[in-house]
C-alpha positions, 0 to 999 in steps of 0.5 A: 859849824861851816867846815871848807876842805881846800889848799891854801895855794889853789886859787879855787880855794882862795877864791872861796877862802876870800869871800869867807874872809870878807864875811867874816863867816866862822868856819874850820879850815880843814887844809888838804896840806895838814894829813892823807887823812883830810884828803881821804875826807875829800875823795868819800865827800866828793868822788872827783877830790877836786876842792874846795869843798864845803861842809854843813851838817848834811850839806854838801857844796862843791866848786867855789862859785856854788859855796859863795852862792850858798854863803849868800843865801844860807848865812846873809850877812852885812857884807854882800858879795851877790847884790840883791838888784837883780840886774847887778846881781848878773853883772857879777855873776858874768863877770865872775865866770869871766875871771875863771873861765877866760883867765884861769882856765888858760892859765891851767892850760899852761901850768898842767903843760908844763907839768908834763913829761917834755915828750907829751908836751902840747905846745899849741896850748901854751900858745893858745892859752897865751892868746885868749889871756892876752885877749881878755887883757885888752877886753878887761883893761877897757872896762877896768878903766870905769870901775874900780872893782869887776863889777862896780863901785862894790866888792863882791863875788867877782872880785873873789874870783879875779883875785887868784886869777889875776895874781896867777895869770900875771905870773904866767903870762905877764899882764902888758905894762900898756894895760894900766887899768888892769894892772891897778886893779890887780894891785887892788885886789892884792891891797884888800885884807881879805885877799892879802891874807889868803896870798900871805898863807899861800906864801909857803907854797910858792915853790910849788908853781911849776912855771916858777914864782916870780920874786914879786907879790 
């Protein structure tokens, strides 16, 4: 059995926890939120205790876009999330280290900022995370105008990672109202089944968000 270490509010976590959902992969989900002893599981897993983790047998995969990629080819399954053309296949795997390295990493930025002590604070990373992501606004609203998923006509593992990304990002720093394709691709991705569930067993944790929780989503 496929066992997934993570917490049900960390957008790495529902990055794998949406491809798992799409799947419709068995797994045990061993939340971090449940006991110390599910983190001290963690930390003898993976000394960086960073999650989600997955666990088979001896297999040991770490960082969500590896565990899709393992998904994908340890259990093929009727829902592919990597197209098997290999020129698609770049497609998406581009475009899903668009969504976690050019939105949800400036968006750490500004949520560890504002996790700080207000005298160690760095306020030119807010500013500089407000500038990349209001850049790669414009840049994804342009090809979001010709597609309706990240990569395509097909859900895949881009859209697993845009998902948390965009629904974090957009609390952050507010995706512009001028970015309409965008902003109707997010409104997709929080309409799709498996998406919808990791956001509702999120929910309880929202209070948690430092920069606060818009009462919205």
């Amino acid at each position: 059995m496929i066992s997934l270490i993570a917490h049900p509010f960390s957008s790495y976590s529902q990055k794998a926890l949406i491809a798992l959902y799409e799947r419709g992969t068995a797994f045990e989900y061993r939340s971090l939120d449940d006991d110390g002893a599910t983190y001290g599981a963690l930390r003898e897993l993976w000394p960086l205790a960073k999650f989600p983790v997955l666990v088979e047998g001896e297999r040991r995969v770490f960082e969500a876009t590896a565990i899709i990629e393992y998904l994908e080819a340890a259990h093929p399954g009727p829902a592919r999330l990597i197209p098997e053309d290999p020129g698609t296949a770049v497609e998406v795997r581009m475009m899903d280290r668009v969504f976690d390295n050019y939105v949800m990493t400036p968006v750490q930025w500004m949520v560890n900022d504002s996790l700080r002590a207000p005298d160690v604070r760095a306020p030119q990373t807010v500013v500089e995370g407000r500038r990349l992501l209001d850049r790669i606004y414009v840049w994804l609203d342009g090809v979001m105008a010709g597609r309706t998923w990240a990569a395509g006509e097909v859900f895949g593992m881009a859209d697993c990672a845009a998902a948390p990304s965009l629904f974090y990002a957009d609390w952050t720093h507010e995706i512009p109202a001028e970015h309409e394709h965008l902003r109707a691709y997010r409104a997709r991705l929080l309409a799709r089944p498996s998406v919808a569930r990791a956001v509702e067993e999120a929910r309880p944790y929202r209070h948690l968000f430092p920069l606060g929780a818009p009462d919205r989503d």
